[in-house]
N, CA, C and O of each residue as an XYZ file, in Angstrom:
308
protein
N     -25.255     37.703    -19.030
C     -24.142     36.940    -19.540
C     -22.849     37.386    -18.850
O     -22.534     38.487    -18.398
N     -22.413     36.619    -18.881
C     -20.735     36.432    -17.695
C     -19.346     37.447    -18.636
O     -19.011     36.879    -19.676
N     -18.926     38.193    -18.480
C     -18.109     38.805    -19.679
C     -17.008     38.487    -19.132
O     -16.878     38.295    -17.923
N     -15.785     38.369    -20.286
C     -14.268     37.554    -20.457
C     -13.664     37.516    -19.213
O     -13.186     36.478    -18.757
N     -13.652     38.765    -18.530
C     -12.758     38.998    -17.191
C     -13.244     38.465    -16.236
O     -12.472     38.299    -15.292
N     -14.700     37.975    -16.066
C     -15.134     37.304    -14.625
C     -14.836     35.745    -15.272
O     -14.368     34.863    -14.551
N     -15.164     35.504    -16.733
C     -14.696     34.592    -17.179
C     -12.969     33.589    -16.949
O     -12.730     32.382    -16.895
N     -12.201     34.664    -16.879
C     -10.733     34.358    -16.746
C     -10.260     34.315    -15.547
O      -9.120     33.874    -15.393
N     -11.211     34.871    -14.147
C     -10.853     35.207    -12.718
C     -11.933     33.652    -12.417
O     -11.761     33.358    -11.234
N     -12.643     32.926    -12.893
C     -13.119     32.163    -12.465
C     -11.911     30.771    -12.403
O     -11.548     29.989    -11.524
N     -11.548     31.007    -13.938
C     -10.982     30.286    -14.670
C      -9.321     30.122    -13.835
O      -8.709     29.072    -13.638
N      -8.826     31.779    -13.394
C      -7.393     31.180    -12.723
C      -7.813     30.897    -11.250
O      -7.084     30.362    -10.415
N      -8.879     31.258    -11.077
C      -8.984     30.504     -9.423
C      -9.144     29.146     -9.336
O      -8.737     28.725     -8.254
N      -9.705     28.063    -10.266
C     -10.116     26.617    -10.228
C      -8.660     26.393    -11.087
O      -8.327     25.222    -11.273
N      -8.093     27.089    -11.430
C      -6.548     26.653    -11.844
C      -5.767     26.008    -10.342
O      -5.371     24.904     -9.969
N      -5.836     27.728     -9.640
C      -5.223     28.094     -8.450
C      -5.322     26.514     -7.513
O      -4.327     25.935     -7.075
N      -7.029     25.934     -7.322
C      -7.179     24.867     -6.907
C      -6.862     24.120     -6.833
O      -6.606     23.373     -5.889
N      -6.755     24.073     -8.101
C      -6.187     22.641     -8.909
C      -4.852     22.304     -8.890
O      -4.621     21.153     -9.263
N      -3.818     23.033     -8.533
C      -2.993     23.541     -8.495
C      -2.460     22.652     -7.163
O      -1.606     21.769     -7.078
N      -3.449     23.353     -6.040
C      -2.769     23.517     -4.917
C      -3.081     21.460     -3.957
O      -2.485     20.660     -3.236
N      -4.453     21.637     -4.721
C      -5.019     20.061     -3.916
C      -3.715     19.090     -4.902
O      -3.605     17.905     -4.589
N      -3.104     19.449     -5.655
C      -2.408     18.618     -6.826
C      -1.047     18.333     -6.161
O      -0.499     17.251     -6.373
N      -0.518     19.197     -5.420
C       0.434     19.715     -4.650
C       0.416     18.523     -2.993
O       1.127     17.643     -2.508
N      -0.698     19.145     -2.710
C      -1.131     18.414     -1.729
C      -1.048     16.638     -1.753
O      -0.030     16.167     -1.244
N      -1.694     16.017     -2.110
C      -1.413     15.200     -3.321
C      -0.461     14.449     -3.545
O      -0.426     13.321     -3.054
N       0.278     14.812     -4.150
C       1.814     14.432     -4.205
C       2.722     14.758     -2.748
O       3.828     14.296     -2.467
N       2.156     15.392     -2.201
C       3.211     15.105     -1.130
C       2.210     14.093      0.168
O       2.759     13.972      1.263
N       1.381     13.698      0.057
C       0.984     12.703      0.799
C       1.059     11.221      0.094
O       0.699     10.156      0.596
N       1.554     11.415     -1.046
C       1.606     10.464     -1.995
C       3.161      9.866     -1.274
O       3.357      8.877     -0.568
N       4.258     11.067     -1.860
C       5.405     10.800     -0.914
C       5.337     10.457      0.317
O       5.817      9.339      0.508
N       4.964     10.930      1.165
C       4.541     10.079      2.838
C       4.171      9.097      2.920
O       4.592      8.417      3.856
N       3.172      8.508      1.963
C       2.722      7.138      2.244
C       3.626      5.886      1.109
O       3.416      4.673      1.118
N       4.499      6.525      0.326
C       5.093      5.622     -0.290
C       6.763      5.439      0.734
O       7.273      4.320      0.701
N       7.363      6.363      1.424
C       8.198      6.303      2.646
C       7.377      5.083      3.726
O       7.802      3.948      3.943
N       6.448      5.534      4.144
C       5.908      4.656      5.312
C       5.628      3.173      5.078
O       5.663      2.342      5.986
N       5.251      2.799      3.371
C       5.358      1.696      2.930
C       6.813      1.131      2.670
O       6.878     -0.062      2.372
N       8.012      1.872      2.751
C       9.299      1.415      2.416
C       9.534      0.725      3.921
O      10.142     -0.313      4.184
N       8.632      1.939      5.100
C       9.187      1.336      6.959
C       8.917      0.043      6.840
O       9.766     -0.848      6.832
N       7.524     -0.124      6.727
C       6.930     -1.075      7.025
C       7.105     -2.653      6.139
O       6.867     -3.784      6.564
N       7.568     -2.255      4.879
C       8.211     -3.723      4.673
C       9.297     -4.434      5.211
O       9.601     -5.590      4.917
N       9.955     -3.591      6.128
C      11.102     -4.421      6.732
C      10.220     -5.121      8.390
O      10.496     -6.096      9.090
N       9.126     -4.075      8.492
C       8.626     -4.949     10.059
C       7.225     -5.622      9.790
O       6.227     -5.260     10.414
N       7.205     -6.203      9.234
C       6.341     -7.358      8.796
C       6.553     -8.586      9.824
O       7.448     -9.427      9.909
N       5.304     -8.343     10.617
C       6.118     -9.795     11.787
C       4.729    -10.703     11.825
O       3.590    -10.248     11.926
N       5.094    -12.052     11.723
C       3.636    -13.331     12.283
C       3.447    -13.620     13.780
O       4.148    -13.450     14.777
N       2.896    -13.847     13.675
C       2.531    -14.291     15.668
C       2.964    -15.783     15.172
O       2.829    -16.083     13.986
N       3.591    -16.889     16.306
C       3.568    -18.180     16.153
C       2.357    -18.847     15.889
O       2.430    -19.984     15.422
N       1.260    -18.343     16.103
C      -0.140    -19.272     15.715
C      -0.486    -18.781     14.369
O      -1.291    -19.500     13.777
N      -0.024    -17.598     13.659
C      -0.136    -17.227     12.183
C       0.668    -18.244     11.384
O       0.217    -18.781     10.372
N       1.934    -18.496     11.905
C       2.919    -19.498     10.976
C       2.323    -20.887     11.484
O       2.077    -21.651     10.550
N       2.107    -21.260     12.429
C       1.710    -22.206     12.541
C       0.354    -22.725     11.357
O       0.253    -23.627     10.527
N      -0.516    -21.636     11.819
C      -1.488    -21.961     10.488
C      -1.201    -21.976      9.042
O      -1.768    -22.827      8.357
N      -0.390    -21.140      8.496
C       0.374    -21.271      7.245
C       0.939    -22.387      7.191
O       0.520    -23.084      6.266
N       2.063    -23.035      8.079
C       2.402    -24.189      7.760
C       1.540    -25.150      7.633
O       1.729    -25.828      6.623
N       0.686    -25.453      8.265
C      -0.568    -26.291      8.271
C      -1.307    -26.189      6.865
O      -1.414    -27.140      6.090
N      -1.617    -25.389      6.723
C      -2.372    -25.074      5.289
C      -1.625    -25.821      4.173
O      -2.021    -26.714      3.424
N      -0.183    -25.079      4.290
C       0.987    -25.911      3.432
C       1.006    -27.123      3.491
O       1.051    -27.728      2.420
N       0.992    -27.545      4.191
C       0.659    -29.321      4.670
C      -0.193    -30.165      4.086
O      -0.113    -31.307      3.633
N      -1.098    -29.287      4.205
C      -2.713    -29.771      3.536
C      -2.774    -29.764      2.057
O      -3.463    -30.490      1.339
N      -1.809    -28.677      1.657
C      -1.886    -28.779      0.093
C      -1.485    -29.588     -0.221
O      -2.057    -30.450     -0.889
N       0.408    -29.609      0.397
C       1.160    -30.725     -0.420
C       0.632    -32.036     -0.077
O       1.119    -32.951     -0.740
N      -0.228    -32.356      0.779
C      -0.894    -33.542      0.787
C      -1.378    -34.201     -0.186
O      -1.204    -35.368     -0.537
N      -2.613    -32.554     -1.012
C      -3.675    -33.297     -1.926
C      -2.717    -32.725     -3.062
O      -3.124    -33.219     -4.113
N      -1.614    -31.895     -3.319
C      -1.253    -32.231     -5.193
C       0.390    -32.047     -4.581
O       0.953    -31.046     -4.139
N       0.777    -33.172     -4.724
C       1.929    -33.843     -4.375
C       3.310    -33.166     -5.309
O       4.317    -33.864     -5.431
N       3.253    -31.759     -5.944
C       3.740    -30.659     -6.662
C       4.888    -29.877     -5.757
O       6.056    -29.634     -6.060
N       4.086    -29.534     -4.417
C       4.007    -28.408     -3.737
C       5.498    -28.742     -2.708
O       5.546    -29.771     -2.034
N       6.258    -28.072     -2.712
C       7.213    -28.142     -1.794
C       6.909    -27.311     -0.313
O       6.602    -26.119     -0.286
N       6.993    -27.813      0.397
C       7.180    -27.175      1.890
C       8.807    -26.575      2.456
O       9.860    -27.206      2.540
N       8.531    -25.203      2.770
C       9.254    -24.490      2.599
C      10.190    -24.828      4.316
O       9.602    -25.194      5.334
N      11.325    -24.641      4.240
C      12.268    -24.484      5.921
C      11.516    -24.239      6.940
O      10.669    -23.351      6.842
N      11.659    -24.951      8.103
C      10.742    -24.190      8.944
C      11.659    -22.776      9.596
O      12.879    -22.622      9.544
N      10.818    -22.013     10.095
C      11.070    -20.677     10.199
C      11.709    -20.070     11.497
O      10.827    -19.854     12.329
N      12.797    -19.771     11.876
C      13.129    -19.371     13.179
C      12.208    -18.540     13.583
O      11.438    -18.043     12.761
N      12.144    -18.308     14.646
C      11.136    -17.214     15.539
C      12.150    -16.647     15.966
O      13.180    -17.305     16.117
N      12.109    -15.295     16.264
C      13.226    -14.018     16.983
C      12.241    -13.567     18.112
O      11.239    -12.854     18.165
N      12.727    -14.053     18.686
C      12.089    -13.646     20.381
C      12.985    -12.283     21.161
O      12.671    -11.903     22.289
């Protein structure tokens, strides 16, 4: 049988762990919630992506006559 002290050295080492991957963790948590702040400003379509979106759009407001079609979209070249 395991007595209190190997008991409590087991016990603060899977603390220690727990601890440290927890740590870990949160700061890759922070990194990837920064890199998601970059990347919503560079969100870019290729002209044959909008092209197909508009098309699609097209097709809807065709069949439920609801649907507004939105400006068409400058391209930044």
């Amino acid at each position: 049988m395991v007595d209190v002290y190997t008991s409590l050295k087991i016990l603060y080492v899977l603390f220690g762990i727990s601890l440290t991957l927890n740590v870990v963790l949160a700061y890759k948590v922070k990194i990837l919630r920064s890199q998601m702040k970059e990347m919503e400003n560079k969100v870019t379509l290729s002209e044959e992506e909008i092209q197909q979106i508009t098309s699609r759009l097209k097709r809807l407001s065709e069949l439920h006559g609801d649907i507004e079609l939105p400006p068409p979209i400058n391209l930044r070249r």
